[in-house]
Each structure stands twice: as C-alpha cells, then as structure tokens.
PDB file of N, CA, C and O in Angstrom:
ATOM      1  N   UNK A   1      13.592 -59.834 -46.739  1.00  0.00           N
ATOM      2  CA  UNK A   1      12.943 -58.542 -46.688  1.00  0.00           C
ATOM      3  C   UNK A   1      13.132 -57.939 -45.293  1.00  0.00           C
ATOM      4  O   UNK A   1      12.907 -58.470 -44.206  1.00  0.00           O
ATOM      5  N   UNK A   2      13.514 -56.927 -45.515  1.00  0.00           N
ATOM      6  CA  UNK A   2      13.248 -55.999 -43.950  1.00  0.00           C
ATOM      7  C   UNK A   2      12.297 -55.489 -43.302  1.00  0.00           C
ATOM      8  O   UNK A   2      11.305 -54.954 -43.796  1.00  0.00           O
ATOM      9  N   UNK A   3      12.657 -55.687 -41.614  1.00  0.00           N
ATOM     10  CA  UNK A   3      10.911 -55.101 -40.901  1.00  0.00           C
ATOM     11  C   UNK A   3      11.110 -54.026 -41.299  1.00  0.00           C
ATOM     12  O   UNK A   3      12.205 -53.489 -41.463  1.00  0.00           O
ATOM     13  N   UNK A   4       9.636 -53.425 -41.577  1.00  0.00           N
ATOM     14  CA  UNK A   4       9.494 -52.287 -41.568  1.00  0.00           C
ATOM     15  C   UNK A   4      10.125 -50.905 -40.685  1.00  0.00           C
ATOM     16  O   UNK A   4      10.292 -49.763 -41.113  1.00  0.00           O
ATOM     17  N   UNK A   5      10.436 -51.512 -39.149  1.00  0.00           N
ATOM     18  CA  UNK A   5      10.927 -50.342 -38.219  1.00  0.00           C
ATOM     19  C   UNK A   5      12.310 -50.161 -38.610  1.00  0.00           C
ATOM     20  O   UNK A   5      13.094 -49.283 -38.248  1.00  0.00           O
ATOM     21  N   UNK A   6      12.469 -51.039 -39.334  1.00  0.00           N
ATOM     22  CA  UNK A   6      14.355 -51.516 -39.539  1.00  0.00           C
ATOM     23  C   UNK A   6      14.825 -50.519 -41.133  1.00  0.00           C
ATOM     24  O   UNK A   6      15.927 -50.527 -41.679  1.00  0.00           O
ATOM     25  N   UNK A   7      13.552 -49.721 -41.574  1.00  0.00           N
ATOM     26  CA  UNK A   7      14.469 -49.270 -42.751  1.00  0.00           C
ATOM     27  C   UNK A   7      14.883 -48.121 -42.723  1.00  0.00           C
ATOM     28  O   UNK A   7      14.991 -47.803 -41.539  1.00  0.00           O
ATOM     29  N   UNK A   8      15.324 -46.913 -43.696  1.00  0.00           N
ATOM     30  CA  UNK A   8      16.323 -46.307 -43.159  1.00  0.00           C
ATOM     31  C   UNK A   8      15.072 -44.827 -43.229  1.00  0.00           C
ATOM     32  O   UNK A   8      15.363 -43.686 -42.870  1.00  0.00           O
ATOM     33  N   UNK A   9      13.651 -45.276 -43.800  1.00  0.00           N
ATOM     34  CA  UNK A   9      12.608 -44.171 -43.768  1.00  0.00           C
ATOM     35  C   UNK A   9      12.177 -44.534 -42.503  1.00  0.00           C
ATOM     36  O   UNK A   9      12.337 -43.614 -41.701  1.00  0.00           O
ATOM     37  N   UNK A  10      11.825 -45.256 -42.160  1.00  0.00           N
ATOM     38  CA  UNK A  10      11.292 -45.356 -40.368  1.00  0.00           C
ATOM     39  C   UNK A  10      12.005 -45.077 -39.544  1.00  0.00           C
ATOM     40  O   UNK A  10      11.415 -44.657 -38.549  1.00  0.00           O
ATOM     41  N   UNK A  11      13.190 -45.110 -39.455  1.00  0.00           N
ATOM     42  CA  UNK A  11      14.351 -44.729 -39.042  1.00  0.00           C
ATOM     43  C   UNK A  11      14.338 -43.197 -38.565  1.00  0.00           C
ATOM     44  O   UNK A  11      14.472 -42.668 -37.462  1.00  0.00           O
ATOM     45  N   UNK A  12      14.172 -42.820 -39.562  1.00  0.00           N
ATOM     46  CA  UNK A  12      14.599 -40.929 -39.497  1.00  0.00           C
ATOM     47  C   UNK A  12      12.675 -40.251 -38.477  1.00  0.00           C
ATOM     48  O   UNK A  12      12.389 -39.568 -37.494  1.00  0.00           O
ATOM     49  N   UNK A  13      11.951 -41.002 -39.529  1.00  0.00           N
ATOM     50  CA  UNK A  13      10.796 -40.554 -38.797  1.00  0.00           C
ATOM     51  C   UNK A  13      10.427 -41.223 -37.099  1.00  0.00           C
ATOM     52  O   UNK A  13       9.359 -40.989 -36.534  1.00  0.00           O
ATOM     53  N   UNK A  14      11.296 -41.880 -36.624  1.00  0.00           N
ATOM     54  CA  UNK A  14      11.338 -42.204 -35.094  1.00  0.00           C
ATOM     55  C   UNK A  14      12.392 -41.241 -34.915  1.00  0.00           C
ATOM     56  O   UNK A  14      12.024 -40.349 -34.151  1.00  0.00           O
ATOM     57  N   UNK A  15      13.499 -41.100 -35.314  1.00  0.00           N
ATOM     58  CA  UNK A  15      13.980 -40.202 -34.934  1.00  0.00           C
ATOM     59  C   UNK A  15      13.764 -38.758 -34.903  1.00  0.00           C
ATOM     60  O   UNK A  15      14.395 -38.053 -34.115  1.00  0.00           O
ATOM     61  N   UNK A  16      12.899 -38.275 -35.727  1.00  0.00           N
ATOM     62  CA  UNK A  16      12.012 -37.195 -35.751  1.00  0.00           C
ATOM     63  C   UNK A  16      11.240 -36.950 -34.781  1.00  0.00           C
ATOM     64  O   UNK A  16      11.500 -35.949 -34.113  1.00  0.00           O
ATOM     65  N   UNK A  17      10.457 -37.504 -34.536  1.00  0.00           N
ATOM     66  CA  UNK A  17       9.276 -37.782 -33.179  1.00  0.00           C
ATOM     67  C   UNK A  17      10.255 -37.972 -31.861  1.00  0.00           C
ATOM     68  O   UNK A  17       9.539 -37.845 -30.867  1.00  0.00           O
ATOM     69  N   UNK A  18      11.813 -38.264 -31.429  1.00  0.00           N
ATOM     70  CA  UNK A  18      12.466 -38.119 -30.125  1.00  0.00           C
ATOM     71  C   UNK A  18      12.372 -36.844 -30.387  1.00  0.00           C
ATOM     72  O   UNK A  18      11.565 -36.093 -29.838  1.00  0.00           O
ATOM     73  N   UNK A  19      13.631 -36.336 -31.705  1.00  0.00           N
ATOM     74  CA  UNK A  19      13.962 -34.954 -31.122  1.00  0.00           C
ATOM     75  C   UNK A  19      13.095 -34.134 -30.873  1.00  0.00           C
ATOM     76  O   UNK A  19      13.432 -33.111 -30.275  1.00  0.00           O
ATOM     77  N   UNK A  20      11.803 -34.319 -31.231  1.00  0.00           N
ATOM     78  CA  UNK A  20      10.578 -33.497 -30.596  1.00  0.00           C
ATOM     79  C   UNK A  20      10.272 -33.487 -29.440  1.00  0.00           C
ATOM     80  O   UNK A  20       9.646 -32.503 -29.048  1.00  0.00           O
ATOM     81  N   UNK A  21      10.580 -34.513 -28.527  1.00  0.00           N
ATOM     82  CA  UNK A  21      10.479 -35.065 -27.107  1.00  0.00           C
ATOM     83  C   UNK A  21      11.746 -34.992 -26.475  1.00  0.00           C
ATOM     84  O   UNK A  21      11.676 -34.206 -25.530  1.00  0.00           O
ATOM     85  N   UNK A  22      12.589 -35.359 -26.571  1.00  0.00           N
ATOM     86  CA  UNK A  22      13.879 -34.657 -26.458  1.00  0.00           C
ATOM     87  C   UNK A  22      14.237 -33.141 -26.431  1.00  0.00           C
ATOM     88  O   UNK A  22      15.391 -32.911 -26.071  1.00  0.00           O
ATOM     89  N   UNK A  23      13.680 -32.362 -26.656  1.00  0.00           N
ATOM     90  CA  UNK A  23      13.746 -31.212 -26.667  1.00  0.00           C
ATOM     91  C   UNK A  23      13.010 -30.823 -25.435  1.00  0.00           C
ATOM     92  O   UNK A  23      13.676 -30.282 -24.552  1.00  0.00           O
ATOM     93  N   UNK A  24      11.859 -30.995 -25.255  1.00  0.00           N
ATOM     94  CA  UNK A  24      11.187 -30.516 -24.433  1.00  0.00           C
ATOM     95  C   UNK A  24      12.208 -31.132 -22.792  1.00  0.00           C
ATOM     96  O   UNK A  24      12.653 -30.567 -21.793  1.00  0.00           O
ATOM     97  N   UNK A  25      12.191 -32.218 -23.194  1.00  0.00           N
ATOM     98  CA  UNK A  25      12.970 -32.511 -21.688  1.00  0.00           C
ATOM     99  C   UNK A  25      14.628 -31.852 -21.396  1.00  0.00           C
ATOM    100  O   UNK A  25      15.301 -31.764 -20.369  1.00  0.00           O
ATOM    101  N   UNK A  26      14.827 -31.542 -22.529  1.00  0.00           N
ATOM    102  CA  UNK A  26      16.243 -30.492 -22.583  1.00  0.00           C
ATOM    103  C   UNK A  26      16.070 -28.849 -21.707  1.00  0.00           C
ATOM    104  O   UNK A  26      16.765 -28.099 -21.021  1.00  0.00           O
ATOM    105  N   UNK A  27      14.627 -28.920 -22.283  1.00  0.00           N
ATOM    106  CA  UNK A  27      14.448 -27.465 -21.802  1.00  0.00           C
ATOM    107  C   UNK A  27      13.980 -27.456 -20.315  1.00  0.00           C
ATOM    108  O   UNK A  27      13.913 -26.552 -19.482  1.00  0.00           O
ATOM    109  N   UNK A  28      13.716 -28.624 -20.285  1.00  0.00           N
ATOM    110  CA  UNK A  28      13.197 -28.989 -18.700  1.00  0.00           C
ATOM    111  C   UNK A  28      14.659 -28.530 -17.566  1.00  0.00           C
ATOM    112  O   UNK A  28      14.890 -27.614 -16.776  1.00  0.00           O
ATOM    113  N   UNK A  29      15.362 -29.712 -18.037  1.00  0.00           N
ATOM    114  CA  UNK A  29      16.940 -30.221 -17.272  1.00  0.00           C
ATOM    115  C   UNK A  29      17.433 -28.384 -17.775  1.00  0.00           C
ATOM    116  O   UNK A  29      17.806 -27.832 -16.739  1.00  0.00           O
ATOM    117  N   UNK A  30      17.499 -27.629 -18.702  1.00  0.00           N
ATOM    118  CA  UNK A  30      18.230 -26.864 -18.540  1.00  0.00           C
ATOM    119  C   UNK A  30      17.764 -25.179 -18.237  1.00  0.00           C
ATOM    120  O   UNK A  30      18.568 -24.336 -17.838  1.00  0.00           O
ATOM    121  N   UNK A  31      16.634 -24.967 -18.454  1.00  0.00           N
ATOM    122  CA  UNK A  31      16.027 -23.519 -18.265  1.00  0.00           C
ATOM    123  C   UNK A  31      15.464 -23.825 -16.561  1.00  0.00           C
ATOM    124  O   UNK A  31      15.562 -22.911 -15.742  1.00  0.00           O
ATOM    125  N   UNK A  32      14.924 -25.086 -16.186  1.00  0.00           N
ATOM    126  CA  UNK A  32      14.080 -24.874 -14.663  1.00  0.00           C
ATOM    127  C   UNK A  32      15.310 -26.211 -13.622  1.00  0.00           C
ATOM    128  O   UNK A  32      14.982 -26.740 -12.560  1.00  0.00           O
ATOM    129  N   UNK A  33      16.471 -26.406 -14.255  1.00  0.00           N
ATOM    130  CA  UNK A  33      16.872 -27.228 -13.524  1.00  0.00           C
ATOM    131  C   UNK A  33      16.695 -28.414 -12.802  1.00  0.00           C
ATOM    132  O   UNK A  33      17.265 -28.606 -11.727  1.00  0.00           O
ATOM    133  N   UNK A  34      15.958 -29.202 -13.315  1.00  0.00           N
ATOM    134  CA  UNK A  34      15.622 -30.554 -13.107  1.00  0.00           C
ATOM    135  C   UNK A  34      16.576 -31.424 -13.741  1.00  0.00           C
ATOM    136  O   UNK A  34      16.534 -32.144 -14.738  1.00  0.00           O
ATOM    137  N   UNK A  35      17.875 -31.018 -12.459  1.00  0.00           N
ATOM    138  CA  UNK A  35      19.115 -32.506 -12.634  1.00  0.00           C
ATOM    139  C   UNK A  35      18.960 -33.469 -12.280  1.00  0.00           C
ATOM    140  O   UNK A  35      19.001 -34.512 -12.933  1.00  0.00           O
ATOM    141  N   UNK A  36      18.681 -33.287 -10.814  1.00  0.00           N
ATOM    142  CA  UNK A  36      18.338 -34.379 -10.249  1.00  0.00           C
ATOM    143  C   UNK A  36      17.039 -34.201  -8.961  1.00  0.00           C
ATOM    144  O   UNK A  36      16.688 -33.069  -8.630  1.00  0.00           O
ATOM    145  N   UNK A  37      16.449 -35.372  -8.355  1.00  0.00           N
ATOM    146  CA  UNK A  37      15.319 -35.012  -8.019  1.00  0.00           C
ATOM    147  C   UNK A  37      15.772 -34.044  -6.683  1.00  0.00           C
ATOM    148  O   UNK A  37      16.940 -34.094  -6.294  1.00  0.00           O
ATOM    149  N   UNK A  38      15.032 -33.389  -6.180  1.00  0.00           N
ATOM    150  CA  UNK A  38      14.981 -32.152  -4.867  1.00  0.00           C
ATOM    151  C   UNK A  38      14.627 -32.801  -3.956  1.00  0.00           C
ATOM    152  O   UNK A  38      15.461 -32.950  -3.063  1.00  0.00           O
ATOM    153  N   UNK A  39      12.962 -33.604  -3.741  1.00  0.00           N
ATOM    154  CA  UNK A  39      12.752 -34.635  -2.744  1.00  0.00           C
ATOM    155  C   UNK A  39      12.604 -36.024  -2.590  1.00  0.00           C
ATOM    156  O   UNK A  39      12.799 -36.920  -3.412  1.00  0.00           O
ATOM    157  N   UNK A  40      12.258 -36.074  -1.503  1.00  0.00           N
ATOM    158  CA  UNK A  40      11.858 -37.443  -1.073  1.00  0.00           C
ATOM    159  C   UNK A  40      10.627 -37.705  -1.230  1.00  0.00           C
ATOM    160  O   UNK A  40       9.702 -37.000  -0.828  1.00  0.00           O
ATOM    161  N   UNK A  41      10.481 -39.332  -2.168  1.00  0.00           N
ATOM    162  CA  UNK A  41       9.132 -40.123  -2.354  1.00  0.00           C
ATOM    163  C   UNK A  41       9.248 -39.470  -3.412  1.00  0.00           C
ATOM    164  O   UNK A  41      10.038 -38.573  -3.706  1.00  0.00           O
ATOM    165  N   UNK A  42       7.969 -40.218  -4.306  1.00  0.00           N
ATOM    166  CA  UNK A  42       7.838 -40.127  -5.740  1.00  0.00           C
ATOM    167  C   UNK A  42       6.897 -39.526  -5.464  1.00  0.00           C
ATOM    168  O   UNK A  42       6.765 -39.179  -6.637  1.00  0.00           O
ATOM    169  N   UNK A  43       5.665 -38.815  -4.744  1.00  0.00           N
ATOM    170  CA  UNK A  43       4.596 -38.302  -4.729  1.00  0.00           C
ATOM    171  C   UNK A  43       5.139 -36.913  -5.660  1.00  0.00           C
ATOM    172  O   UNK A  43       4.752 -36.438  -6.728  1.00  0.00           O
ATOM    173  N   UNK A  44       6.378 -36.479  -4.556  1.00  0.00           N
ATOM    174  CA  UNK A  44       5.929 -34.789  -4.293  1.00  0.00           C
ATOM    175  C   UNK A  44       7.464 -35.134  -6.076  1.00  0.00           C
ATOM    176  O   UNK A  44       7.288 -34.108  -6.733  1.00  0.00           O
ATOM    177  N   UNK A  45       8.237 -35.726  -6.610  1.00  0.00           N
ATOM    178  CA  UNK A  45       8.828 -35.514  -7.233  1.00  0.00           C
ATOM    179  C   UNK A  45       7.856 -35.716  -8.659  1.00  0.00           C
ATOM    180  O   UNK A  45       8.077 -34.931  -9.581  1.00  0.00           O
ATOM    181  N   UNK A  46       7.139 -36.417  -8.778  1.00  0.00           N
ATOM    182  CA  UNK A  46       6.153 -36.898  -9.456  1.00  0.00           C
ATOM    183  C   UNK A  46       5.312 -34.976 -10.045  1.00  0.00           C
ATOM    184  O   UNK A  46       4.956 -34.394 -11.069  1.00  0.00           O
ATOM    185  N   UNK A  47       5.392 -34.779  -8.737  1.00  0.00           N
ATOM    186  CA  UNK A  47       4.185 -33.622  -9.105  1.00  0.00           C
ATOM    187  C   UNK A  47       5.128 -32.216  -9.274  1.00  0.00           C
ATOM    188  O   UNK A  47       4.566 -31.122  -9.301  1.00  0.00           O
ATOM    189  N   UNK A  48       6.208 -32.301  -9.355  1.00  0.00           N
ATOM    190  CA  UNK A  48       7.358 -31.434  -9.636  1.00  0.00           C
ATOM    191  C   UNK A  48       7.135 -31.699 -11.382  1.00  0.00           C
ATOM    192  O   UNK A  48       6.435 -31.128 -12.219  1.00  0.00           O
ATOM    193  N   UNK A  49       7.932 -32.652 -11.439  1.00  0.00           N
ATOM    194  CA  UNK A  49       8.275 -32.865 -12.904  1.00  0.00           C
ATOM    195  C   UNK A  49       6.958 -32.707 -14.123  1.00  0.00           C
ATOM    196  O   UNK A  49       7.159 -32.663 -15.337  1.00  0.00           O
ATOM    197  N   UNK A  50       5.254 -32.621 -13.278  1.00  0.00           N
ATOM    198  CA  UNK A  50       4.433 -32.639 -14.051  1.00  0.00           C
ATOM    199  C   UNK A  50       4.045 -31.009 -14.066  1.00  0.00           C
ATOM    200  O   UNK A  50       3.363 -30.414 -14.900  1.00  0.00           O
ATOM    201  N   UNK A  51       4.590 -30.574 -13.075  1.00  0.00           N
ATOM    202  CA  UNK A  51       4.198 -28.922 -13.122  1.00  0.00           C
ATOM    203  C   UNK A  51       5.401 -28.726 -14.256  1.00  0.00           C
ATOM    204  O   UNK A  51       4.805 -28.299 -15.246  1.00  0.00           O
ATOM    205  N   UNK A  52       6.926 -28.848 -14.598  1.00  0.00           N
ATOM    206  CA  UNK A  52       7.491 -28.147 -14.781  1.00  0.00           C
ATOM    207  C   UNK A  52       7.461 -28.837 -16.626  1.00  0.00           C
ATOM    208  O   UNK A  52       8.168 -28.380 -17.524  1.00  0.00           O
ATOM    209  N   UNK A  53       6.631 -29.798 -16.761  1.00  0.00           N
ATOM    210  CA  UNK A  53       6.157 -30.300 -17.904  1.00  0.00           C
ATOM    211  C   UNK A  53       5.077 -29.166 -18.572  1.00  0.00           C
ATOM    212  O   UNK A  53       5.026 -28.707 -19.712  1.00  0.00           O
ATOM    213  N   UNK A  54       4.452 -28.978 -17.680  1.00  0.00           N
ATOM    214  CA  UNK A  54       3.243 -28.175 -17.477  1.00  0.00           C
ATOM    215  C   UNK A  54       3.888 -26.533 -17.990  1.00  0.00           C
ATOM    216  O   UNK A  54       3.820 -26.353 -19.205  1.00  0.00           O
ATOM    217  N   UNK A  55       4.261 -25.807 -17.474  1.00  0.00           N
ATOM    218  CA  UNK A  55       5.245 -24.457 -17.920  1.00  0.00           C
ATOM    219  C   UNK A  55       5.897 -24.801 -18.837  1.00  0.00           C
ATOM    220  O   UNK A  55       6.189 -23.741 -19.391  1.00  0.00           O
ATOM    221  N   UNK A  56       6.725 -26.314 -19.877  1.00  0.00           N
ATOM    222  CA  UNK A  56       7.402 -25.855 -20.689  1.00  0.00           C
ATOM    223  C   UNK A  56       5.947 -25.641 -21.898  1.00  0.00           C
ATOM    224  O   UNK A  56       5.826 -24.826 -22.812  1.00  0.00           O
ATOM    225  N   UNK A  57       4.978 -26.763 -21.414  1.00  0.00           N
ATOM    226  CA  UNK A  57       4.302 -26.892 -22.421  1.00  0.00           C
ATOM    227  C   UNK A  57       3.819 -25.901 -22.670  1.00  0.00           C
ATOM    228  O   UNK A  57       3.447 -25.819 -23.841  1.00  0.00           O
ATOM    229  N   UNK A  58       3.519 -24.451 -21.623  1.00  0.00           N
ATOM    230  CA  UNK A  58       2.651 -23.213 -22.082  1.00  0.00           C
ATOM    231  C   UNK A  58       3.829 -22.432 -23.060  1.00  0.00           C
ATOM    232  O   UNK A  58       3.610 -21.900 -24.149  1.00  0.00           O
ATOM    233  N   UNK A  59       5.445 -22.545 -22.178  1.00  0.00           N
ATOM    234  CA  UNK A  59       6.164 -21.484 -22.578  1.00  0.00           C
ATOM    235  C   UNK A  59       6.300 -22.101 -24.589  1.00  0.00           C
ATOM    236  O   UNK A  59       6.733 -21.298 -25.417  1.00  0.00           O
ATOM    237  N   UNK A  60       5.913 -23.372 -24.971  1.00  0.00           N
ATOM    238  CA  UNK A  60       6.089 -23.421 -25.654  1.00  0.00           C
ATOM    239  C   UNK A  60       4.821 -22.966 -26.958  1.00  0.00           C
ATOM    240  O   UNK A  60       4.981 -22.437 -28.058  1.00  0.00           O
ATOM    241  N   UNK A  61       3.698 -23.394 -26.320  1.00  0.00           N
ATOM    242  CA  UNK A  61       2.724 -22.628 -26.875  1.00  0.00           C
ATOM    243  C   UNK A  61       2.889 -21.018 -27.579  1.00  0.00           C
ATOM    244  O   UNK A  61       2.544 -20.522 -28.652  1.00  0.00           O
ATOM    245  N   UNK A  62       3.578 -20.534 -26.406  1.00  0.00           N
ATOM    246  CA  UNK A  62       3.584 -18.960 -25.978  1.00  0.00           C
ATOM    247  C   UNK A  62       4.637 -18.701 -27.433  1.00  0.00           C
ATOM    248  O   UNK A  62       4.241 -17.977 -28.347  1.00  0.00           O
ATOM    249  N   UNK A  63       5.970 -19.380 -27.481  1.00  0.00           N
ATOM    250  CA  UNK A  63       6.518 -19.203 -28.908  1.00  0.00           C
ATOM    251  C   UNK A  63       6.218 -19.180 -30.268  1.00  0.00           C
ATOM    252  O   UNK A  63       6.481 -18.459 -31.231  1.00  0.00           O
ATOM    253  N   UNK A  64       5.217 -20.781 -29.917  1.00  0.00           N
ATOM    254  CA  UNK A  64       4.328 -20.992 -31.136  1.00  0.00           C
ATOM    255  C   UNK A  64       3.712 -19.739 -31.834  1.00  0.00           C
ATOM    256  O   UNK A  64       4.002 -19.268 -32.934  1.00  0.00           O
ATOM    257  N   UNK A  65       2.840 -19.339 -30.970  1.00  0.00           N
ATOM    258  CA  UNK A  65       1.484 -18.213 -31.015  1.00  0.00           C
ATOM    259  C   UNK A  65       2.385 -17.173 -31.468  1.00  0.00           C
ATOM    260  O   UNK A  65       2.192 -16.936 -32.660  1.00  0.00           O
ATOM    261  N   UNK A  66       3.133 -16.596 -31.046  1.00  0.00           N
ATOM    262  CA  UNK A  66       3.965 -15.433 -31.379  1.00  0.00           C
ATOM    263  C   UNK A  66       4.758 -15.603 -32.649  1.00  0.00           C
ATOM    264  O   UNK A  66       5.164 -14.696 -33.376  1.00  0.00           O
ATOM    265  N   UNK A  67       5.003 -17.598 -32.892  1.00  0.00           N
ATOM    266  CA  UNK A  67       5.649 -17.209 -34.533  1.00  0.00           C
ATOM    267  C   UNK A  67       4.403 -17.083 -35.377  1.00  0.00           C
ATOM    268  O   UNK A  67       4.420 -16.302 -36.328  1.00  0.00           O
ATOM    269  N   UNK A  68       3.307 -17.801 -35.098  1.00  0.00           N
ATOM    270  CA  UNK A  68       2.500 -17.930 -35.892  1.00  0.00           C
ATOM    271  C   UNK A  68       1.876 -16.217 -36.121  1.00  0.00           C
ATOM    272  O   UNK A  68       1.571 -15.905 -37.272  1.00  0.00           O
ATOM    273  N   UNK A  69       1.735 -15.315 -35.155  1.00  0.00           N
ATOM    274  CA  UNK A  69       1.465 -14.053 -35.270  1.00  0.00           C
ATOM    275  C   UNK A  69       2.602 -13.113 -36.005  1.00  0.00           C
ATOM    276  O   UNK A  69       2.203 -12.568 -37.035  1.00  0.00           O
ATOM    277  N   UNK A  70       3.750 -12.891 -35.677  1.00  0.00           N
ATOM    278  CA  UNK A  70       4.686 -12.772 -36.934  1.00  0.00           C
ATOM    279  C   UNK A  70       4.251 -13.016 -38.618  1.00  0.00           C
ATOM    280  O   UNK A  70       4.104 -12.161 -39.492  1.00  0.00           O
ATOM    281  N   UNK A  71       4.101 -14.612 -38.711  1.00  0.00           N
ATOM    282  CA  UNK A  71       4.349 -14.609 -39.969  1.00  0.00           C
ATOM    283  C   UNK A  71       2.663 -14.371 -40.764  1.00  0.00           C
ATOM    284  O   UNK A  71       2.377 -14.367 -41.961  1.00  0.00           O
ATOM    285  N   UNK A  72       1.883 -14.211 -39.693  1.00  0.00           N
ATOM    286  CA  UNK A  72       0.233 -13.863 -40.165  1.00  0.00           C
ATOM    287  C   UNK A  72       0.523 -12.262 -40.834  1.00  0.00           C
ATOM    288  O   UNK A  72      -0.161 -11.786 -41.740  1.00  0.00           O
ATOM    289  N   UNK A  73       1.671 -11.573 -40.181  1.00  0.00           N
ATOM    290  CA  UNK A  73       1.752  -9.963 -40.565  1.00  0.00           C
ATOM    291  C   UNK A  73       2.235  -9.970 -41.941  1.00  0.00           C
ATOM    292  O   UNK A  73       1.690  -9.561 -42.966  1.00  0.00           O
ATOM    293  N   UNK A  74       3.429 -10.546 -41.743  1.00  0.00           N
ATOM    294  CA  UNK A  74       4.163 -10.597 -43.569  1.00  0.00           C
ATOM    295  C   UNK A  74       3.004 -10.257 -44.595  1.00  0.00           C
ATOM    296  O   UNK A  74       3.237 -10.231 -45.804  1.00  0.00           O
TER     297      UNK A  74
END
C-alpha cells in the first residue's frame, strides 16, 4: 500500500498549496527586486524581505477586493 503523501491526489494538492506560495515570492523577486540581498547582517535583510512580504500581501488583497467588487456588480 502507498503512503498517503506518495499518491498522485496528495501530490497535486501539495502542489497546489506551493504554487500559491510560489507566486507570491515570484512577485517579490520580480515587481520589488529582491535578487539578491542589498545588506549586511540578517537583521536589516530580515526586515527588508518582511516589509516587502508585507506590500505584496496588501497589493494582493487590493486585487482580491477589486475582483471580488467586479463580480458583486454582474
């Protein structure tokens, strides 16, 4: 019998749940440019990457709200 993480339905639904997370860090690396780190020490890079976590998470809200207002008009 197969583990459970091993079949080809658990499979797709882990892979479901990256590209959801995967995305967001796409939009990170490519709309605010976080290639590689800017400074020195993990303090101040630490608190970079949580601000710019921080803005995708509103800008993504901000899409949300606006589809969800769209399709409230239909």
């Amino acid at each position: 019998m197969r583990c459970p993480a091993k079949t080809p339905q658990a499979a797709r639904e882990l892979a479901s749940r990256r590209a959801k997370v995967e995305y967001v860090f796409r939009d990170i690396k490519i709309r605010f440019g976080y290639a590689k780190n800017r400074y020195r020490g993990l303090v101040k890079n630490a608190a970079r990457l949580t601000f710019l976590t921080a803005i995708a998470n509103v800008l993504r809200g901000d899409a949300y709200e606006s589809r969800s207002l769209i399709a409230s008009e239909i």
